[in-house]
C-alpha positions in Angstrom: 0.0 0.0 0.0 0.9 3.4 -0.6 2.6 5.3 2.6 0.3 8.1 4.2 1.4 11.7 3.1 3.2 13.2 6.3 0.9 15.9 7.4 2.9 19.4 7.9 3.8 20.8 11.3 0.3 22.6 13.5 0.9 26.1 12.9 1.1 27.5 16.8 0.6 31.5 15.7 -3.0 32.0 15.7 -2.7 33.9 12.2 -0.6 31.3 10.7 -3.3 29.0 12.2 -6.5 30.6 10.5 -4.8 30.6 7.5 -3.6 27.0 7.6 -7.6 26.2 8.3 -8.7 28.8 5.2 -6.2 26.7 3.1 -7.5 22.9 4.4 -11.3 24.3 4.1 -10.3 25.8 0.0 -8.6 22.1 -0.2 -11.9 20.2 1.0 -14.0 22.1 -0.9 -12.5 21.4 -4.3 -12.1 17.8 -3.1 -16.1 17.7 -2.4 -16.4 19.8 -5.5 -14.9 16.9 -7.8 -16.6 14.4 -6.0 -19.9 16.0 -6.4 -18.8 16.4 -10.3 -18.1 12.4 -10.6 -21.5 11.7 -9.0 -23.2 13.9 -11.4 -24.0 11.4 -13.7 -26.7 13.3 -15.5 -24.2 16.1 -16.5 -21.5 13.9 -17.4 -24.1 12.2 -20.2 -25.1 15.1 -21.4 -21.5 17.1 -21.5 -20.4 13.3 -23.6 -23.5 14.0 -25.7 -22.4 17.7 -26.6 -18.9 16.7 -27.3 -20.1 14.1 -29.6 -22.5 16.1 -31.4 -19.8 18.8 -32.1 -17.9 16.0 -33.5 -20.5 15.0 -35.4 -21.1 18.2 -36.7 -17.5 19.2 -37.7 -17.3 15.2 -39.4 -20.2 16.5 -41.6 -18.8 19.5 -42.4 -16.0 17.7 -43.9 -18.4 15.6 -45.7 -20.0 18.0 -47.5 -17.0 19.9 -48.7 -15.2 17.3 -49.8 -18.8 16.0 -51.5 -18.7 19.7 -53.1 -15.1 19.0 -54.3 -15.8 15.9 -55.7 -18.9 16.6 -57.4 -17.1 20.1 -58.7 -14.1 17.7 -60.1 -16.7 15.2 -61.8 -18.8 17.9 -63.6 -15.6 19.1 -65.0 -14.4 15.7 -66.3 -18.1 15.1 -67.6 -17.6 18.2 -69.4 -14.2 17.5 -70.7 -15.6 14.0 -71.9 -18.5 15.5 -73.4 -16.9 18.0 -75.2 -14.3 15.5 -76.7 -16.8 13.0 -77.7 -17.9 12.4 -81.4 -21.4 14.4 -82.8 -23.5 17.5 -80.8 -25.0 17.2 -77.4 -27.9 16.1 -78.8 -27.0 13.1 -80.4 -24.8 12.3 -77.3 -28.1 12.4 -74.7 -30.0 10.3 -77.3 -26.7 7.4 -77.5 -26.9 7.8 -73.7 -30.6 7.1 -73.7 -30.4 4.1 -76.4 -28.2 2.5 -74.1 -30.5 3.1 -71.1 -33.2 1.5 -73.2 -31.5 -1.6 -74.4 -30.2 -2.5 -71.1 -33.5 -2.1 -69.8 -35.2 -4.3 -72.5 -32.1 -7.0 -71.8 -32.6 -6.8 -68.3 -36.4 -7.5 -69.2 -36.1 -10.0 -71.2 -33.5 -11.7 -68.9 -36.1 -12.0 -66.1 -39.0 -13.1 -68.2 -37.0 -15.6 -69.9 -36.0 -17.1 -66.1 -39.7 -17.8 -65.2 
């Protein structure tokens, strides 16, 4: 076990005294003070819940900007692509489409001819 910590020398002036007990009773009250603190069960939740929600909120934060970035960086490439591709914009959207619609007839057909 650990030793007990020697306790300093009684004051005998009465001044020295009164301020030895003004220091103990300062000492014992932020003793009871953190006691009282590690009881507080309540608090403690709800200070753990506000530290996580600011977390939470900065981690979102991050999300979104980078989401910005990311979305900023794809429109550009789609644009690059685009604008390198063969024929107008017109006859790009209606390739894109074709290919939307005979995936979705395969995809039909693929499940029909299952059952």
């Amino acid at each position: 076990m650990s030793e007990p910590t020697p306790t300093p020398p009684v004051p005998t002036d009465r001044a020295e005294l009164e301020q030895d007990i003004a220091q103990t009773r300062d000492r014992l009250a932020a003793t009871a003070d953190a006691l009282a603190a590690k009881a507080d069960v309540k608090a403690q939740a709800q200070a753990t819940v506000e530290d996580l929600r600011t977390t939470a909120a900065h981690h979102v934060d991050t999300v979104k900007t980078r989401a910005a970035e990311t979305a900023d960086r794809a429109g550009t490439k789609v644009h690059e692509v685009s604008a390198n591709a063969p024929g107008t914009e017109k006859q790009q959207s209606a390739a894109v489409l074709g290919l939307i619609v005979a995936a979705t007839v395969l995809a039909v057909w693929l499940v029909v001819r299952k059952k």
